[in-house]
PyMOL Python script that loads the backbone (N, CA, C, O; Angstrom):
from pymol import cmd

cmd.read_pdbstr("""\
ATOM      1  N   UNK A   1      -7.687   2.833 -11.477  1.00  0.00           N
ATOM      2  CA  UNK A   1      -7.282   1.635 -12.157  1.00  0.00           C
ATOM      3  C   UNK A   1      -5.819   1.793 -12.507  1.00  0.00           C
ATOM      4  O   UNK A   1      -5.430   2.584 -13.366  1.00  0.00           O
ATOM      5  N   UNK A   2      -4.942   0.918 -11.728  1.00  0.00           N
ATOM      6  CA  UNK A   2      -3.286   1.204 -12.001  1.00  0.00           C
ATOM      7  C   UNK A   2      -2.436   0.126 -12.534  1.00  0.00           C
ATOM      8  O   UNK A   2      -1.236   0.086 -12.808  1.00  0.00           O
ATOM      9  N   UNK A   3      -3.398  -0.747 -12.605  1.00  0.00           N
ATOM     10  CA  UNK A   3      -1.996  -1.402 -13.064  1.00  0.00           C
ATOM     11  C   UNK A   3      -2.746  -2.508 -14.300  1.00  0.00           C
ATOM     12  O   UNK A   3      -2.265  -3.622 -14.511  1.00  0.00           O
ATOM     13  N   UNK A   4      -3.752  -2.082 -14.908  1.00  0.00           N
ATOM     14  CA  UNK A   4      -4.314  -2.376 -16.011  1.00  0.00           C
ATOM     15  C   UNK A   4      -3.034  -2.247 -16.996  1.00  0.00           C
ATOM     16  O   UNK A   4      -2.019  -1.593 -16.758  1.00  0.00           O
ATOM     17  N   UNK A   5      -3.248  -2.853 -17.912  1.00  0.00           N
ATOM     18  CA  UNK A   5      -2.411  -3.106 -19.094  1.00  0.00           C
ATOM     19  C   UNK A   5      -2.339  -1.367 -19.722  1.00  0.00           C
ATOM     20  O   UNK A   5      -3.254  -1.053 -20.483  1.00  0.00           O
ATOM     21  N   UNK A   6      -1.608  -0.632 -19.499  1.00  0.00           N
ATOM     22  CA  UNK A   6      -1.532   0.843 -19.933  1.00  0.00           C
ATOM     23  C   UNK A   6      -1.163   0.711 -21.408  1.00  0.00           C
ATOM     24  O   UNK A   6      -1.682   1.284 -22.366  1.00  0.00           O
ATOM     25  N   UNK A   7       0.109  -0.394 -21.385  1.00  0.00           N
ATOM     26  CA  UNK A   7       0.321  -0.212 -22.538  1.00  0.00           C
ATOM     27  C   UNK A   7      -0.404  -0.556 -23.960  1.00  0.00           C
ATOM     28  O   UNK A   7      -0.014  -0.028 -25.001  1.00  0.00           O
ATOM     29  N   UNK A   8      -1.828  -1.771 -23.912  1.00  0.00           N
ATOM     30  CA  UNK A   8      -2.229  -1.948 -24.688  1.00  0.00           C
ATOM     31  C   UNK A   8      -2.416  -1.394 -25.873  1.00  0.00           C
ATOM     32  O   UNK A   8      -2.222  -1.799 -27.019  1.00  0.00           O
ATOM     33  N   UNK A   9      -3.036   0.115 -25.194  1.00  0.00           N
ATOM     34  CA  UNK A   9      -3.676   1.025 -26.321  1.00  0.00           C
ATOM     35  C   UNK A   9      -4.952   0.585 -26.904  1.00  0.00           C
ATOM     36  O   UNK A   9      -5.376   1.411 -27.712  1.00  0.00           O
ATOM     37  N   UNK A  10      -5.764  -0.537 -26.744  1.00  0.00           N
ATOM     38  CA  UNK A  10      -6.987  -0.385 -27.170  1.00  0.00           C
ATOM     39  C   UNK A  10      -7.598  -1.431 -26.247  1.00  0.00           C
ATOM     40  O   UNK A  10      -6.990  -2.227 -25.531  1.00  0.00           O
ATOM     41  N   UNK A  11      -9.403  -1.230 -26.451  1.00  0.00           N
ATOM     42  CA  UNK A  11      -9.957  -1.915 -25.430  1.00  0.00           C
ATOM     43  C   UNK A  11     -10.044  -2.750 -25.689  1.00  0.00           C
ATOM     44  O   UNK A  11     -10.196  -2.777 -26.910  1.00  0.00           O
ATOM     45  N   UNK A  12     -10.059  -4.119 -25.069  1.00  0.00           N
ATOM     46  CA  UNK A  12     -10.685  -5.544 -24.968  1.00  0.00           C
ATOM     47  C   UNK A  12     -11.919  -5.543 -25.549  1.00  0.00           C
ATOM     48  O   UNK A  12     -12.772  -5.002 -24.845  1.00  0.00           O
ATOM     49  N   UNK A  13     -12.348  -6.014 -26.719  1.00  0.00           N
ATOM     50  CA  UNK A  13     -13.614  -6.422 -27.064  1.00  0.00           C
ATOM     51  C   UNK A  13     -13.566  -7.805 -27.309  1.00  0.00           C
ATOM     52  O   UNK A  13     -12.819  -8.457 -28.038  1.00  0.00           O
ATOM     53  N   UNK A  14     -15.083  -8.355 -26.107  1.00  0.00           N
ATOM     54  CA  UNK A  14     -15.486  -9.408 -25.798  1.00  0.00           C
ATOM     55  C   UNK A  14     -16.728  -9.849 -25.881  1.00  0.00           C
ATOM     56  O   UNK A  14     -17.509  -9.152 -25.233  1.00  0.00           O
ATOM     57  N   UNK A  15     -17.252 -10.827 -26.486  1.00  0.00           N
ATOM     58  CA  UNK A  15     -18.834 -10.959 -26.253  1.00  0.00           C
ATOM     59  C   UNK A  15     -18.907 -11.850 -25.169  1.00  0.00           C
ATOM     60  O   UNK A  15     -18.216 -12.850 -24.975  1.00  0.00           O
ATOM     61  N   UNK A  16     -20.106 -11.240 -24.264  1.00  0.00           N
ATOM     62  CA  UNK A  16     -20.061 -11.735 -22.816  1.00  0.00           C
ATOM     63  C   UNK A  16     -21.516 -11.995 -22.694  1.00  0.00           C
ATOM     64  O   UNK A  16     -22.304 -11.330 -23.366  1.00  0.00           O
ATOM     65  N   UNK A  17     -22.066 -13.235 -21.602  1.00  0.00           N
ATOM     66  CA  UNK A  17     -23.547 -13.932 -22.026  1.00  0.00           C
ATOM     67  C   UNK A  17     -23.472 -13.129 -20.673  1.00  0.00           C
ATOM     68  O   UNK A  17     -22.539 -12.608 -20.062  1.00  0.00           O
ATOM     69  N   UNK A  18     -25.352 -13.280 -20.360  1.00  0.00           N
ATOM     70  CA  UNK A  18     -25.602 -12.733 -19.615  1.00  0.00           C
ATOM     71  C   UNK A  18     -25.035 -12.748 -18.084  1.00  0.00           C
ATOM     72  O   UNK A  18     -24.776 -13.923 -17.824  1.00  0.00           O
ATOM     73  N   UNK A  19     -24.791 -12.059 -17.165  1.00  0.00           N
ATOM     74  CA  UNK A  19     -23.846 -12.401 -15.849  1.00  0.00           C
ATOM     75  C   UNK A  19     -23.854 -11.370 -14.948  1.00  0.00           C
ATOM     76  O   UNK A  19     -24.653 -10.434 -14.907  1.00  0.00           O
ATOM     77  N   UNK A  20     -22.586 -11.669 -13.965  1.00  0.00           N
ATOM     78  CA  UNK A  20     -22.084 -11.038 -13.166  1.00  0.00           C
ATOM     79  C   UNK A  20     -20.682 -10.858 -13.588  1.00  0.00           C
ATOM     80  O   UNK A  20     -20.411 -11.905 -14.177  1.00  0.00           O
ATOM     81  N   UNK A  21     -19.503  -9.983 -13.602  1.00  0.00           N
ATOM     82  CA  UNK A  21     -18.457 -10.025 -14.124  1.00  0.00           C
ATOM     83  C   UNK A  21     -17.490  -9.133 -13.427  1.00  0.00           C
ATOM     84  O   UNK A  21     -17.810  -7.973 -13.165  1.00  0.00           O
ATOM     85  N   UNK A  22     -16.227  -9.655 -13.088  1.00  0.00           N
ATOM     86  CA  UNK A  22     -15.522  -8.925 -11.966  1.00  0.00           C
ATOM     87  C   UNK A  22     -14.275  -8.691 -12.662  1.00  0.00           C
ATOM     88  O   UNK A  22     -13.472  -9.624 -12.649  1.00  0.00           O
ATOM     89  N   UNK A  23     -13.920  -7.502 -13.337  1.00  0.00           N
ATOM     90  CA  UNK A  23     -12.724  -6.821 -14.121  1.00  0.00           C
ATOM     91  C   UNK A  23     -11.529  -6.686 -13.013  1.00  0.00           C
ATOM     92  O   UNK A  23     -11.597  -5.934 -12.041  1.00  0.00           O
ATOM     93  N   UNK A  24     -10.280  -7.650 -13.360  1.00  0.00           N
ATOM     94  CA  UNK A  24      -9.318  -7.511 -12.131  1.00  0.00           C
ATOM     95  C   UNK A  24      -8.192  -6.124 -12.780  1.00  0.00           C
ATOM     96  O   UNK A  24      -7.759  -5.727 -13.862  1.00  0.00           O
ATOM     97  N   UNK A  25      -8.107  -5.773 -11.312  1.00  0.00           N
ATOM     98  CA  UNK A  25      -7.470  -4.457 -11.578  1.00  0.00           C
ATOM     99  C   UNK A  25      -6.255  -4.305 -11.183  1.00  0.00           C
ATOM    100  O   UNK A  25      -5.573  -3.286 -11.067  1.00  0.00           O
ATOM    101  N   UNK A  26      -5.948  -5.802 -10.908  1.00  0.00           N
ATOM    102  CA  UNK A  26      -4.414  -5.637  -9.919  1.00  0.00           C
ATOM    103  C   UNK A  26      -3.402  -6.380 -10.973  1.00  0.00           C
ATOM    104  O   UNK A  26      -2.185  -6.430 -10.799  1.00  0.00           O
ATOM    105  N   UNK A  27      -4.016  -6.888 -11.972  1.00  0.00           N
ATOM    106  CA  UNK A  27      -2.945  -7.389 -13.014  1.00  0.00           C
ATOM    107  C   UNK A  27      -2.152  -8.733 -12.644  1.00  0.00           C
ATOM    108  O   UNK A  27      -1.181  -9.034 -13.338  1.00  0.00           O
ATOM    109  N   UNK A  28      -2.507  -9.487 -11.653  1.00  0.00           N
ATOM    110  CA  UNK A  28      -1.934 -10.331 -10.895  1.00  0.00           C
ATOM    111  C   UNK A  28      -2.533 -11.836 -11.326  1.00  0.00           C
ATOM    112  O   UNK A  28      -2.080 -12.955 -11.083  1.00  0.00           O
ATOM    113  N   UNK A  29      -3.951 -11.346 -12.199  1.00  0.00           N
ATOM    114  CA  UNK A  29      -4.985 -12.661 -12.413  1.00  0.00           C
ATOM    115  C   UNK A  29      -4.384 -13.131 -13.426  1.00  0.00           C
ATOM    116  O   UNK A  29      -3.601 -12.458 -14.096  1.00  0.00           O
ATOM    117  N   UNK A  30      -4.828 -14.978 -13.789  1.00  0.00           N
ATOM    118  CA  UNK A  30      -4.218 -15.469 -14.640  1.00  0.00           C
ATOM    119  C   UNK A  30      -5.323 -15.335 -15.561  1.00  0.00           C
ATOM    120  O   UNK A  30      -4.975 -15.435 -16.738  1.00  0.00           O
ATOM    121  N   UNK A  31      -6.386 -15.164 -15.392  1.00  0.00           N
ATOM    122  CA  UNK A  31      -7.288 -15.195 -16.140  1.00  0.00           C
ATOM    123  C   UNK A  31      -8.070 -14.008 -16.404  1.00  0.00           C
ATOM    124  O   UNK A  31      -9.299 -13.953 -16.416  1.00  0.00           O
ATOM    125  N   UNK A  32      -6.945 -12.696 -16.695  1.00  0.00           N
ATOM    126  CA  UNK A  32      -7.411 -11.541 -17.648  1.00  0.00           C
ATOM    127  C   UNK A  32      -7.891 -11.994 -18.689  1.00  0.00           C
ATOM    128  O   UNK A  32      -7.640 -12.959 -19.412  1.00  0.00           O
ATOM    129  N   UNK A  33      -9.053 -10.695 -18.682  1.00  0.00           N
ATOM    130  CA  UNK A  33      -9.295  -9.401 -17.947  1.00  0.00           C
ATOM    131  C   UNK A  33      -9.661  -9.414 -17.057  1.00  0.00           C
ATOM    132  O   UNK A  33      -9.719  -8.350 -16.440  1.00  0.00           O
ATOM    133  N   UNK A  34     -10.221 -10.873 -16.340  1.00  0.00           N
ATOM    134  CA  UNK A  34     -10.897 -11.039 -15.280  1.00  0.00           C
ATOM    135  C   UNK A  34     -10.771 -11.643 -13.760  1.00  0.00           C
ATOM    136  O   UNK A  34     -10.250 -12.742 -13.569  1.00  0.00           O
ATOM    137  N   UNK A  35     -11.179 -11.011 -12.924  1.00  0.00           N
ATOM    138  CA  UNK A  35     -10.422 -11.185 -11.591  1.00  0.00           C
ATOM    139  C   UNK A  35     -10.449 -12.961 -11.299  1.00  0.00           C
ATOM    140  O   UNK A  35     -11.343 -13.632 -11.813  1.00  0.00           O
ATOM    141  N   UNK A  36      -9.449 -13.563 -10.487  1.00  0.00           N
ATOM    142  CA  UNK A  36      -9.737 -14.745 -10.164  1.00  0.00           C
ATOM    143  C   UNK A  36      -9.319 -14.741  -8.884  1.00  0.00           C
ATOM    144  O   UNK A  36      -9.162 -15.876  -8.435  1.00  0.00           O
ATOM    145  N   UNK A  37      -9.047 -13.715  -8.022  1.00  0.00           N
ATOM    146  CA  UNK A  37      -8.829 -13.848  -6.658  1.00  0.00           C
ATOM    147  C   UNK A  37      -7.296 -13.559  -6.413  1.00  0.00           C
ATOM    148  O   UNK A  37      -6.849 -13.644  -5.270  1.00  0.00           O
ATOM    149  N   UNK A  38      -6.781 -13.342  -7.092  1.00  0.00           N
ATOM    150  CA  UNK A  38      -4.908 -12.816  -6.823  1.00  0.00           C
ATOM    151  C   UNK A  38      -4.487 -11.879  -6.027  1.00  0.00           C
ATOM    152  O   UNK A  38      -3.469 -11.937  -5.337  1.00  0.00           O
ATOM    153  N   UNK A  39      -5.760 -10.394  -6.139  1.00  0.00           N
ATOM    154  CA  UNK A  39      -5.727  -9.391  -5.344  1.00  0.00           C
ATOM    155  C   UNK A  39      -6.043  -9.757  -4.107  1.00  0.00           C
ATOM    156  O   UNK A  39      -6.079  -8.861  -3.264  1.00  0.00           O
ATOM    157  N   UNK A  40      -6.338 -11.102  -3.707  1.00  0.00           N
ATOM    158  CA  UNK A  40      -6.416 -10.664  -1.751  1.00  0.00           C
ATOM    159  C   UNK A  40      -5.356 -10.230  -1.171  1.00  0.00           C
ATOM    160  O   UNK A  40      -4.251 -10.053  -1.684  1.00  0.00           O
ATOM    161  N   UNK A  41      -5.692 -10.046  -0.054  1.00  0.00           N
ATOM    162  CA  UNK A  41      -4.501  -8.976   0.754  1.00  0.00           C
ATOM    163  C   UNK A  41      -3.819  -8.077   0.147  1.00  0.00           C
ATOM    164  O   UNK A  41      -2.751  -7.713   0.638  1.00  0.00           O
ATOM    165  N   UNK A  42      -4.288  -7.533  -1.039  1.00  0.00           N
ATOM    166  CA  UNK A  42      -3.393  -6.466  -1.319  1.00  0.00           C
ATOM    167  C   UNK A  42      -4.180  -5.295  -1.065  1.00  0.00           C
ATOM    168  O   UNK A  42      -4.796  -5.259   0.000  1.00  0.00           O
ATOM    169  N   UNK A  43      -4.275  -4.219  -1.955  1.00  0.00           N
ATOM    170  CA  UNK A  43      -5.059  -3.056  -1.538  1.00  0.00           C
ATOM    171  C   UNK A  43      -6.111  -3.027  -2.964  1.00  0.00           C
ATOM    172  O   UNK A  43      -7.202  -2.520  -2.705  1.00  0.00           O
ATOM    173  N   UNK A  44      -5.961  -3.453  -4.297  1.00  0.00           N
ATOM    174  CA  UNK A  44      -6.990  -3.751  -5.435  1.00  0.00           C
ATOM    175  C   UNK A  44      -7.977  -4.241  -4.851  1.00  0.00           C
ATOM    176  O   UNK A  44      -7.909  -4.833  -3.773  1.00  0.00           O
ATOM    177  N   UNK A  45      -9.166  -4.017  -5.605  1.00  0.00           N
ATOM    178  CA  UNK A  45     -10.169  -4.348  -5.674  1.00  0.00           C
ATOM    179  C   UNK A  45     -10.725  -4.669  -6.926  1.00  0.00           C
ATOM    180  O   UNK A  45     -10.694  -3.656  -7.625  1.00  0.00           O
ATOM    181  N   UNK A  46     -11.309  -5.793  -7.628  1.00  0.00           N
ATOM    182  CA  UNK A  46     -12.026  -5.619  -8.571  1.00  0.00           C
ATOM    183  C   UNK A  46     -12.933  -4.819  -9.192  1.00  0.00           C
ATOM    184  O   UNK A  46     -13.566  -4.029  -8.491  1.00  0.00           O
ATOM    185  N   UNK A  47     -13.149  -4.868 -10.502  1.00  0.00           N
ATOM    186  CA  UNK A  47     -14.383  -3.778 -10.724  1.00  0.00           C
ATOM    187  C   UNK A  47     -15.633  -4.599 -11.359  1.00  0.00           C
ATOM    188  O   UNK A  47     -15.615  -5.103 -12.482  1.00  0.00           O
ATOM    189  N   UNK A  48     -16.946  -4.656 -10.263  1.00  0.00           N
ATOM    190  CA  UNK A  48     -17.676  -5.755 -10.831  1.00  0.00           C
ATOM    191  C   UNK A  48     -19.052  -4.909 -11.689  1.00  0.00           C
ATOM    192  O   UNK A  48     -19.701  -3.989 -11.191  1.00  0.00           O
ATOM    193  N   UNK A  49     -19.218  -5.355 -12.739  1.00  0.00           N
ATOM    194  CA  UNK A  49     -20.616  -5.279 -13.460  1.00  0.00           C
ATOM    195  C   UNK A  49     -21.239  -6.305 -14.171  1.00  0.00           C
ATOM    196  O   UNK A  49     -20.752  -7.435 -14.209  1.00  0.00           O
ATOM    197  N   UNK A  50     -22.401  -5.968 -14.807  1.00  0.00           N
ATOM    198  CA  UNK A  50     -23.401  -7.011 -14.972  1.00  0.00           C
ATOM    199  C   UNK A  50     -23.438  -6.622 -16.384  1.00  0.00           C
ATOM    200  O   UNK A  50     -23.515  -5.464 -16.796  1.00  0.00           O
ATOM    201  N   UNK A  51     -23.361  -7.957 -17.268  1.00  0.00           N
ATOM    202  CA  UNK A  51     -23.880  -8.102 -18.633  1.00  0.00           C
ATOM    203  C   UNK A  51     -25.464  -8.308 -18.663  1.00  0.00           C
ATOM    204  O   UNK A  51     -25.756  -9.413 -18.206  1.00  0.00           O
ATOM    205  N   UNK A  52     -26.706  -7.465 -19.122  1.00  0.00           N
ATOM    206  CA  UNK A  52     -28.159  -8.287 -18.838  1.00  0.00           C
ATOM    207  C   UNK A  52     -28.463  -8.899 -20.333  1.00  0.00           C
ATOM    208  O   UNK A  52     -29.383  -9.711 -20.237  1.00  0.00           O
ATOM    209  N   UNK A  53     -28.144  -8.814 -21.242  1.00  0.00           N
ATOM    210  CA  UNK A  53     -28.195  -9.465 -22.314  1.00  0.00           C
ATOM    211  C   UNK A  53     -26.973  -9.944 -23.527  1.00  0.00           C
ATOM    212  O   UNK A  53     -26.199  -9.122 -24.018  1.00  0.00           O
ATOM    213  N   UNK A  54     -26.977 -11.451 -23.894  1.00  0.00           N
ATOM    214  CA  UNK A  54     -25.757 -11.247 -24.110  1.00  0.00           C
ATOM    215  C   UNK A  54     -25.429 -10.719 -25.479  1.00  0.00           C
ATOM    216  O   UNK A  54     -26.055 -11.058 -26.484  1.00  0.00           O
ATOM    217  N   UNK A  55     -24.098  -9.601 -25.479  1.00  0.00           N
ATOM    218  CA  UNK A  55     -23.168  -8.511 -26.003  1.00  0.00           C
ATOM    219  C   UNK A  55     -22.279  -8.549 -26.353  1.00  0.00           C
ATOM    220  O   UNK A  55     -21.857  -9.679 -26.109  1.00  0.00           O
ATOM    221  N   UNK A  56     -21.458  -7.908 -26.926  1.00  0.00           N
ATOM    222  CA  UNK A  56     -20.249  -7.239 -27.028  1.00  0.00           C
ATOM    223  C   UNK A  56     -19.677  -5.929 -26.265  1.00  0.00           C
ATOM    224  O   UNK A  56     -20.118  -4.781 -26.211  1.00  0.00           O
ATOM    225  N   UNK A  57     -18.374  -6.612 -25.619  1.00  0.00           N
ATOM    226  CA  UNK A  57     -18.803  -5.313 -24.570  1.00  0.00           C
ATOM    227  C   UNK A  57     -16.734  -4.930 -24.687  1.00  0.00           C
ATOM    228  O   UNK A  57     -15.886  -5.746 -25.051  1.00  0.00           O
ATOM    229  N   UNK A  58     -16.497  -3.535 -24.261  1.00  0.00           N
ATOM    230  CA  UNK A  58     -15.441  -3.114 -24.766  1.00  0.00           C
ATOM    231  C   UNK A  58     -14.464  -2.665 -23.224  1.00  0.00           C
ATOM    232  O   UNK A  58     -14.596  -1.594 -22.633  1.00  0.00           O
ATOM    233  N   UNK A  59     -13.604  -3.671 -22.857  1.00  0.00           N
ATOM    234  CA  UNK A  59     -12.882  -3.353 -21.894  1.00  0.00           C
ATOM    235  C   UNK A  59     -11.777  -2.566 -21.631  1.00  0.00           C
ATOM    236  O   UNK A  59     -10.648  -2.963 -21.919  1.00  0.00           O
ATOM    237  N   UNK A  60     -12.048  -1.120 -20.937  1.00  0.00           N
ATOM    238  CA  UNK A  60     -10.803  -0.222 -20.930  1.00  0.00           C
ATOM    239  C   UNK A  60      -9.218  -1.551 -20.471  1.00  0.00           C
ATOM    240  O   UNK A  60      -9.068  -2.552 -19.770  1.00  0.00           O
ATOM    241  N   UNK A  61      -8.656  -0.977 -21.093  1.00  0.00           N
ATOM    242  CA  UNK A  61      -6.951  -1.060 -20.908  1.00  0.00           C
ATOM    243  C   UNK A  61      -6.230  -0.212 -20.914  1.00  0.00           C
ATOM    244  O   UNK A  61      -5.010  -0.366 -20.886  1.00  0.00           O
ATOM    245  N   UNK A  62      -6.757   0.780 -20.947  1.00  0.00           N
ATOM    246  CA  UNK A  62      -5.582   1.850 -20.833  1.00  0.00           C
ATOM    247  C   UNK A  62      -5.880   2.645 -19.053  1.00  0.00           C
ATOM    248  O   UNK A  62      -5.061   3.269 -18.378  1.00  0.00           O
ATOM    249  N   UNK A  63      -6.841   2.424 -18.833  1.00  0.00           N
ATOM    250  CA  UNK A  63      -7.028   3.307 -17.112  1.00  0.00           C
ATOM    251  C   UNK A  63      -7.717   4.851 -17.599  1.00  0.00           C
ATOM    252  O   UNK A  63      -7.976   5.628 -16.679  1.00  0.00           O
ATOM    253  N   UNK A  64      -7.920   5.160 -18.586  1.00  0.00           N
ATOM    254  CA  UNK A  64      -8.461   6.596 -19.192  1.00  0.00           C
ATOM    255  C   UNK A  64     -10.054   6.914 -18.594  1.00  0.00           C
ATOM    256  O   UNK A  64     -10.573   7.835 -17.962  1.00  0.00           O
ATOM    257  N   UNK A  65     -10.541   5.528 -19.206  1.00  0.00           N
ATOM    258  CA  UNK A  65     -12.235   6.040 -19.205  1.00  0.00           C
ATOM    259  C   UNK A  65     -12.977   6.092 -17.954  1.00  0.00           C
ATOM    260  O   UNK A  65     -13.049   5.220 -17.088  1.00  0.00           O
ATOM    261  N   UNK A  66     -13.477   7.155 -17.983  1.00  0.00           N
ATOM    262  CA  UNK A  66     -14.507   7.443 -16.853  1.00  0.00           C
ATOM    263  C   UNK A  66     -15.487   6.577 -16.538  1.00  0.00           C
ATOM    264  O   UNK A  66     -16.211   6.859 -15.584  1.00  0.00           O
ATOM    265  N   UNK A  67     -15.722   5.241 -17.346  1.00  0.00           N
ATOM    266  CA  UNK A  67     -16.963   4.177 -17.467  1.00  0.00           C
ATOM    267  C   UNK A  67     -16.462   2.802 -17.313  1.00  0.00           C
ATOM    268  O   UNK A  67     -16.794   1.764 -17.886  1.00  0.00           O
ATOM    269  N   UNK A  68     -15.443   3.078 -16.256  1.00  0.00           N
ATOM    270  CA  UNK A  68     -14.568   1.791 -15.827  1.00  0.00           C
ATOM    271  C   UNK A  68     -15.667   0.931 -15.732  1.00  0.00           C
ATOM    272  O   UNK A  68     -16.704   1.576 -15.574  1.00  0.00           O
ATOM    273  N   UNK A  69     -15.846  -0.344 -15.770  1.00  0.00           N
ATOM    274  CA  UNK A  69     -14.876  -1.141 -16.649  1.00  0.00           C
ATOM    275  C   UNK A  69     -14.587  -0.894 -18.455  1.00  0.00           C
ATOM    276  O   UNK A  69     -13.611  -0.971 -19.201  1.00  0.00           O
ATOM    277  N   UNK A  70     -16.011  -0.573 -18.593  1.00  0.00           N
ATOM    278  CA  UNK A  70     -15.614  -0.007 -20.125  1.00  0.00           C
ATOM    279  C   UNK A  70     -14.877   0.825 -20.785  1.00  0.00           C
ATOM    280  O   UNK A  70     -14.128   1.580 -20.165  1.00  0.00           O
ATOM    281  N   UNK A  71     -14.933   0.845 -21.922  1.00  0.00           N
ATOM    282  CA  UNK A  71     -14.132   1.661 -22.822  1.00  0.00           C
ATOM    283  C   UNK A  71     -14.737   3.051 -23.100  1.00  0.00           C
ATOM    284  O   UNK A  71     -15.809   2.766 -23.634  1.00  0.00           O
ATOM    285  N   UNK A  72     -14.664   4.251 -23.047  1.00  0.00           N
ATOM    286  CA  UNK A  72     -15.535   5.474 -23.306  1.00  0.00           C
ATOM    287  C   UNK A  72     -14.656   5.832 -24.237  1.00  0.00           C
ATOM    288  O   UNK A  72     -14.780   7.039 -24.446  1.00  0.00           O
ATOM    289  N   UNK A  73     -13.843   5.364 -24.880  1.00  0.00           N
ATOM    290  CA  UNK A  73     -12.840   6.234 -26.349  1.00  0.00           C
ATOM    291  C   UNK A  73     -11.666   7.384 -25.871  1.00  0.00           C
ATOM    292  O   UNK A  73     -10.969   8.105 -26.584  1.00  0.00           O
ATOM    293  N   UNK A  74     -11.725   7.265 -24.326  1.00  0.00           N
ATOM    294  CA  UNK A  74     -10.892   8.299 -24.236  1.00  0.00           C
ATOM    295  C   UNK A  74      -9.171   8.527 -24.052  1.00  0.00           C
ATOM    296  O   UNK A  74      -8.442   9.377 -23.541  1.00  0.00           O
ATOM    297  N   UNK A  75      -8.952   6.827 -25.021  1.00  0.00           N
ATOM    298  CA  UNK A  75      -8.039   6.310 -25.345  1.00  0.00           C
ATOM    299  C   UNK A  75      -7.352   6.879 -26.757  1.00  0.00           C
ATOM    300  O   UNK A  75      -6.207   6.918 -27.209  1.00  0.00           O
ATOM    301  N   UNK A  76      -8.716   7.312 -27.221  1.00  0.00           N
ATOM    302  CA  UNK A  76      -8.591   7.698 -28.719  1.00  0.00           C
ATOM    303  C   UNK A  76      -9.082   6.782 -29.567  1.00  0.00           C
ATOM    304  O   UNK A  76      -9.542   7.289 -30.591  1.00  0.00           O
ATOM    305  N   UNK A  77      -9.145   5.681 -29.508  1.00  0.00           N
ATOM    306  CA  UNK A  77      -9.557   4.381 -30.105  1.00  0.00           C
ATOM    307  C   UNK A  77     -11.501   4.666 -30.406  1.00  0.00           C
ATOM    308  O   UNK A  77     -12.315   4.781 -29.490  1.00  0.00           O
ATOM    309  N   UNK A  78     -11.783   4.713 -31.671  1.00  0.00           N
ATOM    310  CA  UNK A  78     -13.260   4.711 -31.467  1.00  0.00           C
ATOM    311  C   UNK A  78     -13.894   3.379 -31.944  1.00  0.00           C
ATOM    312  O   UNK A  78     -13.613   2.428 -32.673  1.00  0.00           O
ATOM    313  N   UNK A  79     -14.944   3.835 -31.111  1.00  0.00           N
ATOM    314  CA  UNK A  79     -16.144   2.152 -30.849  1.00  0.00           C
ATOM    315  C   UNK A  79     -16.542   2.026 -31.980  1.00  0.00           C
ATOM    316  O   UNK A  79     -16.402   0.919 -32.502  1.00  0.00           O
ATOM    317  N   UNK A  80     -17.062   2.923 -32.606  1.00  0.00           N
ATOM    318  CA  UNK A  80     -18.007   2.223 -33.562  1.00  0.00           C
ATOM    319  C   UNK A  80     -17.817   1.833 -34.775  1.00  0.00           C
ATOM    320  O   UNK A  80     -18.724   1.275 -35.393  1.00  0.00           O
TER     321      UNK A  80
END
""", "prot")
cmd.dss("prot")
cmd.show_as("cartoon", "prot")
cmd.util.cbc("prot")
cmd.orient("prot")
């Protein structure tokens, strides 16, 4: 994940209904955090997961966490 918002420093928390959900990773979308198709032809790819009930759910911005799209704290920032 490279060209996520590095500088934020903390994750996106969003409550999201139940879905399909495609985290854009190329920074190019107008409609961060979420992909809207900007990355074609480039070499990004989205990162897609599924909400099954609806949540609050915590979107890395920094490129750290191992639980892309989410946040795992390894920003330093804690969840709870």
């Amino acid at each position: 994940m490279n060209k996520i918002n590095n500088d934020a420093g903390m994750p996106i928390a969003i409550t999201l209904e139940p879905g399909t959900y495609y985290r854009c990773t190329c920074g190019q979308s107008e409609s961060l955090p979420f992909c809207d198709g900007h990355h074609l032809g480039g070499g990004e790819k989205p990162l897609r997961f599924e909400v099954k009930t609806r949540k609050k759910v915590y979107l890395c911005s920094c490129g750290k966490s191992k639980n892309q799209p989410h946040c795992d704290g390894s920003c330093g920032v804690s969840l709870a």
